[in-house]
C-alpha positions in Angstrom: -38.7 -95.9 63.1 -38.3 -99.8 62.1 -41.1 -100.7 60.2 -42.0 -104.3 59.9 -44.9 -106.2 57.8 -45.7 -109.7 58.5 -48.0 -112.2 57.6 -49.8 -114.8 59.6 -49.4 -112.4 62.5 -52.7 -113.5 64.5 -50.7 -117.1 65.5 -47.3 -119.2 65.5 -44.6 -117.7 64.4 -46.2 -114.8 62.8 -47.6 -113.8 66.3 -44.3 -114.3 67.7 -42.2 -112.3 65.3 -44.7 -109.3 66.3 -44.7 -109.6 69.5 -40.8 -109.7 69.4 -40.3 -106.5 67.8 -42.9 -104.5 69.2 -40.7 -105.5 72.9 -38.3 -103.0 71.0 -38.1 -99.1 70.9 -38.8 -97.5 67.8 -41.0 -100.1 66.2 -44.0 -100.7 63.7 -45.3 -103.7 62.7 -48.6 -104.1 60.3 -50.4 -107.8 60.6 -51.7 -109.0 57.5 -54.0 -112.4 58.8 -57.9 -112.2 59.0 -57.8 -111.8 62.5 -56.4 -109.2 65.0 -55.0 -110.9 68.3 -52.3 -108.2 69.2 -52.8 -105.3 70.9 -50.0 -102.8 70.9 -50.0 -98.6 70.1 -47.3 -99.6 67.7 -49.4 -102.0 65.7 -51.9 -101.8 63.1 -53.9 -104.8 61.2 -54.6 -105.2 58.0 -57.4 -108.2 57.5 -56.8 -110.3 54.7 -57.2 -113.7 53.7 -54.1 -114.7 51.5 -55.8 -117.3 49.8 -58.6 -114.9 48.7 -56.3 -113.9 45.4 -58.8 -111.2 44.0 -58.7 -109.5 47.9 -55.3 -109.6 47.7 -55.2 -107.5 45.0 -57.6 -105.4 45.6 -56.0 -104.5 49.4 -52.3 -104.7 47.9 -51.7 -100.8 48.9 -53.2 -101.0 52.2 -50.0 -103.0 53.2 -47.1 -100.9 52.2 -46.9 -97.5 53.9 -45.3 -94.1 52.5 -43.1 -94.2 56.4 -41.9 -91.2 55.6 -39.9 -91.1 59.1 -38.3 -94.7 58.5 -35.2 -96.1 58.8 -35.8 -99.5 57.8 -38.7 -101.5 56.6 -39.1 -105.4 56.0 -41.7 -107.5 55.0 -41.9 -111.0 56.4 -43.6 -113.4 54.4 -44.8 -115.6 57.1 -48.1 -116.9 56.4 -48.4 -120.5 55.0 -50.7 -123.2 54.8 -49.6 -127.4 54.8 -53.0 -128.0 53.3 -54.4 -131.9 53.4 -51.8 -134.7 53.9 -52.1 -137.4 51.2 -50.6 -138.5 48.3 -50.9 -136.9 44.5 -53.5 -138.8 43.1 -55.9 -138.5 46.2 -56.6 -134.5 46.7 -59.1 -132.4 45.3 -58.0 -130.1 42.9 -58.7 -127.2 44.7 -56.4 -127.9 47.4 -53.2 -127.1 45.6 -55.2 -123.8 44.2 -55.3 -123.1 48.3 -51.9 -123.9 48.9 -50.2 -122.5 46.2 -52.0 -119.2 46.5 -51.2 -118.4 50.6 -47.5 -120.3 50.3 -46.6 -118.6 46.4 -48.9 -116.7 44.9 -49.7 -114.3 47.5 -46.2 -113.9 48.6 -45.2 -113.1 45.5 -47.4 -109.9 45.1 -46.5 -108.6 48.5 -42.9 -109.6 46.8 -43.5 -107.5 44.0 -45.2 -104.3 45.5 -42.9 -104.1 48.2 -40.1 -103.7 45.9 -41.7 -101.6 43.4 -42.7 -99.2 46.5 -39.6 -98.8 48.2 -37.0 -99.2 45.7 -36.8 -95.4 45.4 -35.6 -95.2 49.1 -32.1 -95.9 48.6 -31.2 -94.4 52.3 -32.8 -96.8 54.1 -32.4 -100.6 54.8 -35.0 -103.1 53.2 -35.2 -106.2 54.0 -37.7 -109.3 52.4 -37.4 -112.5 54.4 -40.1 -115.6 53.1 -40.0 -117.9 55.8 -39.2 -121.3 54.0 -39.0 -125.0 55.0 -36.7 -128.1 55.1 -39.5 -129.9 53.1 -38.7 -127.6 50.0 -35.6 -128.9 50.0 -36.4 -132.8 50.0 -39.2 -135.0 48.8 -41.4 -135.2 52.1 -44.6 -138.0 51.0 -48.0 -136.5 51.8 -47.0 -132.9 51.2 -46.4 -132.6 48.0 -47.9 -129.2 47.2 -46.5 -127.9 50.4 -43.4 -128.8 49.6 -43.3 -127.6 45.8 -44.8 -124.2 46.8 -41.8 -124.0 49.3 -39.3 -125.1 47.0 -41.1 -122.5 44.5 -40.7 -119.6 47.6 -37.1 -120.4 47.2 -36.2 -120.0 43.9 -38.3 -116.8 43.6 -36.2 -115.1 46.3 -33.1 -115.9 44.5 -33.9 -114.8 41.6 -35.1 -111.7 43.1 -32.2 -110.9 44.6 -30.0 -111.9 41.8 -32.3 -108.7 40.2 -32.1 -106.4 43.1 -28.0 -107.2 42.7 -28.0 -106.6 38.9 -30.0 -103.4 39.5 -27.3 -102.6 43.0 -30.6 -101.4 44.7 -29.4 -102.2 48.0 -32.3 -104.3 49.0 -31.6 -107.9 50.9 -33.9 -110.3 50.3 -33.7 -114.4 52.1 -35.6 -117.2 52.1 -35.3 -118.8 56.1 -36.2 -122.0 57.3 -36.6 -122.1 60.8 -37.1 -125.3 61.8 -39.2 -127.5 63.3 -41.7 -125.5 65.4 -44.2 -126.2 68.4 -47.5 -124.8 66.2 -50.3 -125.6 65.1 -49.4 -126.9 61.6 -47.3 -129.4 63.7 -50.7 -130.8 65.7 -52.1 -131.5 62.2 -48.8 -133.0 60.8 -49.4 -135.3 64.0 -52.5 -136.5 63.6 -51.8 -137.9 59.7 -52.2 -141.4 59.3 -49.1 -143.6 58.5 -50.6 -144.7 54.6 -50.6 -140.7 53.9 -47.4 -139.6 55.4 -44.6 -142.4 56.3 -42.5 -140.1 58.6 -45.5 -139.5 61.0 -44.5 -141.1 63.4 -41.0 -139.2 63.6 -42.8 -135.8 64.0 -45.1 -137.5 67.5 -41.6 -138.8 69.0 -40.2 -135.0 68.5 -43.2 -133.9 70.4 -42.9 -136.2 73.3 -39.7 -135.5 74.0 -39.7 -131.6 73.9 -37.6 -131.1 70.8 -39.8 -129.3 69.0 -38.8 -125.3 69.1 -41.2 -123.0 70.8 -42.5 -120.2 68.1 -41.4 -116.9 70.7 -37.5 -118.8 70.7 -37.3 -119.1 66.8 -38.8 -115.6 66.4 -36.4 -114.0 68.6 -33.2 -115.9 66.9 -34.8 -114.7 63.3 -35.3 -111.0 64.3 -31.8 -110.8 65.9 -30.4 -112.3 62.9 -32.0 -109.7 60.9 -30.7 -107.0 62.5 -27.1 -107.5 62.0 -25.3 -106.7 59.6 -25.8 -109.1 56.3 -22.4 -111.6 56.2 -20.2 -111.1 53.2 -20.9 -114.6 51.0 -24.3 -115.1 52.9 -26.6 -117.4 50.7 -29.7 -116.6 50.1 -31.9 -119.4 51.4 -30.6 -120.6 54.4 -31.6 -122.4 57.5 -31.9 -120.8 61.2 -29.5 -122.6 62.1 -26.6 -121.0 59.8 -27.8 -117.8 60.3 -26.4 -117.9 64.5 
């Protein structure tokens, strides 16, 4: 059995990445979100709010299994918030406590249980993909704490895996953006006024002419991606795009 754990499953991609594995034989997935919207014999929810840090603790080994009968298990860290659009300067304080807990913070435990978990199970392929973004790669004005906690997503899974090398565990972990995507972080992103965000416009011309790409498209190139067999020199964060 392939057992899969992703967050944000009730929507977008997260939905999507479900949906495409469970069309497979011999698959598991566990949704973390606070709601359930799939149905499926092969999957189980886990409610959780990821930016409810002190639930996220406390619900931590409800998300990682024994699967005694596995042959591989990943965790997909999905889930991730944009937060307000503005400039630094003009938020609240608690929105980059919000952001930074569902885009960093929370990741980072499921992150750090997984690994302590099924690091013993040497037999078995494990996999950690965090599902990243080209903003954490340049300055993007208006989403500064998205960006940071993206570019922070990043450099934990490098490190990470530098450890898991050191340590020749076996375990792959990659940090994946996937592009620009037809969801519902995007109809927010297109309703932010110019004086907050200066590329707005871009993102409402991408829309109207249908080159934004549809969640179940990206989802399908991302799990058949992971299946194969990891490239010899593959980075570690890495866009859809390179991984074809």
């Amino acid at each position: 059995m392939h057992y899969y754990i992703i967050t944000g499953a009730s929507r977008g991609l997260g939905k999507a990445l479900a949906e495409t594995v469970l069309r497979q034989p011999d698959t598991h997935v566990l949704g973390v979100s606070r709601h359930a919207t799939i149905q499926h014999e092969r999957y189980q929810h886990q409610p959780l709010d990821l930016s409810d840090i002190t639930a996220v603790e406390n619900n931590l080994h409800k998300v990682f299994p024994t699967c005694p009968n596995a042959s591989s298990i990943t965790l997909i860290n999905n889930a991730a918030v944009l937060g307000d659009i503005g400039y630094l300067g003009e938020h609240k304080s608690e929105h980059f406590e919000f952001v930074f807990s569902v885009n960093v913070i929370a990741p980072a435990m499921l992150m750090n249980m997984f690994l302590s978990a099924y690091s013993p199970q040497t037999s078995i392929q494990r996999t950690i993909l965090n599902i990243s973004s080209g903003a954490a790669q340049r300055a993007v004005d208006g989403w500064g704490a998205y960006s940071a906690s993206k570019a922070a997503l990043d450099a934990l899974t490098r490190t990470a895996q530098k450890e898991q090398e050191l340590r020749g565990s076996g375990i792959r972990l990659r940090s994946l953006s996937p592009g620009v995507l037809d969801t519902a972080m995007q109809e927010h992103i297109r309703e932010a006024d110019v004086s907050s965000f200066s590329e707005a416009s871009k993102f409402v011309h991408l829309h109207a002419q249908g080159k934004l790409v549809e969640p179940k498209v990206a989802a399908e190139n991302i799990i058949s991606w992971l299946q194969k067999p990891t490239e010899k020199g593959e980075e570690v964060v890495l866009r859809l795009t390179d991984s074809k």
